[in-house]
C-alpha positions in Angstrom: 7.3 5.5 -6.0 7.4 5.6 -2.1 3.9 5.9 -0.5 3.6 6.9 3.5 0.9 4.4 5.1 -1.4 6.7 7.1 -0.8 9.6 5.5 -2.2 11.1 2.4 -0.6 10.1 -0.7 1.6 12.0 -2.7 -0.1 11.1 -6.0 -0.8 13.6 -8.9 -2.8 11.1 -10.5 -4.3 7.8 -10.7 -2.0 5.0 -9.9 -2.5 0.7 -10.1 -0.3 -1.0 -7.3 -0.7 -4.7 -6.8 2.2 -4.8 -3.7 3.2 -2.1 -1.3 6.8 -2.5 -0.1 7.8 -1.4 3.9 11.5 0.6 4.7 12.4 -2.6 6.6 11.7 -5.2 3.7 8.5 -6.3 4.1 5.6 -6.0 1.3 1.8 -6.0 1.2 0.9 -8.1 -1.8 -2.6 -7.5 -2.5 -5.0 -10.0 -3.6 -5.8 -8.0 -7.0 -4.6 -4.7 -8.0 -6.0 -1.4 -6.3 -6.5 1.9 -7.9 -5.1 4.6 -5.3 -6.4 8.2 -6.2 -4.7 11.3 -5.0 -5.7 12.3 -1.7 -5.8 8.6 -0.7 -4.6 7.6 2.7 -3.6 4.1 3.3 -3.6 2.4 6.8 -3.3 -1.7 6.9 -5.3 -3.6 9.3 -4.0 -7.1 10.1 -4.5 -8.9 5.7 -6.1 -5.9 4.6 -4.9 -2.5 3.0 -7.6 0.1 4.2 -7.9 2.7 1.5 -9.7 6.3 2.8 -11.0 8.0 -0.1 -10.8 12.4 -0.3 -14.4 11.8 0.9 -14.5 9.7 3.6 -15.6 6.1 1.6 -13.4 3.7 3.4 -12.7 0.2 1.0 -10.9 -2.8 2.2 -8.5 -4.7 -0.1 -7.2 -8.0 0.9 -3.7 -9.2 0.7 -0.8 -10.8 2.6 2.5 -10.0 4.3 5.6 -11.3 2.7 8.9 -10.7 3.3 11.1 -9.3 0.4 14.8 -9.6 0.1 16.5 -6.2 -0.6 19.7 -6.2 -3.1 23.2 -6.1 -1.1 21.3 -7.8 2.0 23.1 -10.9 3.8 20.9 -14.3 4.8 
């Protein structure tokens, strides 16, 4: 599933994500897994995933940048 960072998700329904993967290989791996809602929006803010709720709550998930390889990639 492919979720925009600062816009509101696309969900239909309740979804656990423990890593949020970039377009240009990079992923968010989150210190424990996160319930996103729909009508969350996500923003990250230097190790943390900033989750805005449909009502305004905003909640702070830690986590670190990692680079991921992507199949069909040289190194």
């Amino acid at each position: 599933m492919h979720l925009m960072a600062g816009g509101t998700t696309p969900l239909t329904k309740p979804v656990w994500a423990d890593d949020l993967v970039t377009d240009d290989g990079h992923a968010f791996e989150l210190v424990s897994p996160v319930l996103l809602l729909p009508g969350d929006r996500l923003a990250f803010e230097e190790t943390a995933l900033v989750v805005t709720r449909a009502g305004g709550t905003r909640v702070r998930h830690p986590g670190n940048w990692a680079t991921r390889c992507r199949r069909g990639s040289v190194g």
